[in-house]
Every structure is written in C-alpha cells, then in structure tokens.
C-alpha positions, 0 to 999 in steps of 0.5 A, spaced: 783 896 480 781 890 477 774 890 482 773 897 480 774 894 471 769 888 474 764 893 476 765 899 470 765 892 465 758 889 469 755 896 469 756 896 462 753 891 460 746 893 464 746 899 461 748 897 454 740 894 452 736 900 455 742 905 450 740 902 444 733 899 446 727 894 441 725 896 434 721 902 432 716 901 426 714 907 423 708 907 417 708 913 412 704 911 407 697 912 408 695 905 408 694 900 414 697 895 414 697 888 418 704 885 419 706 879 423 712 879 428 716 873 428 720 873 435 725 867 436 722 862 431 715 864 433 710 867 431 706 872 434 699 874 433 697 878 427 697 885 427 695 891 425 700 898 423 696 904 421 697 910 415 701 915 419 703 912 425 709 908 428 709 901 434 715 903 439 719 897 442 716 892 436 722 887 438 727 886 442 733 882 439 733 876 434 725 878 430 723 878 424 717 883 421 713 881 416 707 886 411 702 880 410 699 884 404 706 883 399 710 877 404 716 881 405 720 880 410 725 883 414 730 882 420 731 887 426 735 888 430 734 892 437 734 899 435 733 900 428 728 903 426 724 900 420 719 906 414 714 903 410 714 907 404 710 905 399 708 899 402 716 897 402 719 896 408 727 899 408 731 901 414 731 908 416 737 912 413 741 915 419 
C-alpha cells in the first residue's frame, strides 16, 4: 500500500510541471514591442513581441517580463497567460 502511494505521489510530481507548463505572452495591439525576460535574477537578451501575435513557453517558473518602451514590469508564473492591451501588461481573466 504505501509503495503504490510512493508511486502515485512521484508520478504526480513528474507530471504536475507538463499540466500546468511555461508562461504565454500574447500581444493584442497592433504595435511591436521589445520586452526583455529576467529568469532567475538574470537578464536575457532583448526581444521582440510583434502586434497580433503570442510567445509560448516565455518562462518557466521565478521570471519577470518587462516592455522596454514604459518599464512595466510583471511577475509570471509557469501557466499564466499575460495580453498586452494598449501597450499594458495585465494577467488574462480566465
């Protein structure tokens, strides 16, 4: 019994990261915009967010994104899914 809840417990926690999976950053506006990502404490080259398109798997887990035109900033998390309206960054409302 207690092998079988060890098992089901470690399958759990393999498969509980692919479930939930990295960041999405879509862009609705029809602006481009550069952003730079900020991974655990570092930053990673600029780069650039087109109007009217999205960026899958933007980060894992412990990142920042930032829009380099305004300086905002947000935190993400693995499986959220961030618009830019209007040149804003906001979480999308499920």
């Amino acid at each position: 019994m207690r092998s079988r809840l060890l098992l089901v417990l470690l399958t759990a926690c393999i498969l509980l990261p692919a479930l939930t999976g990295a960041a999405t950053l879509e862009n609705t506006d029809v602006d481009d915009y550069r952003i730079q990502v900020v991974a655990n404490g570092v930053a990673l080259s600029p780069g650039v967010i087109y109007g009217g398109s999205s960026l899958y798997d933007v980060c894992d887990v412990n990142c920042q994104i930032r829009l380099l035109k305004t300086g905002q900033t947000i935190s993400v998390q693995p499986g959220d899914y961030i618009i830019i309206d209007n040149g804003i960054m906001k979480r999308k409302e499920d």
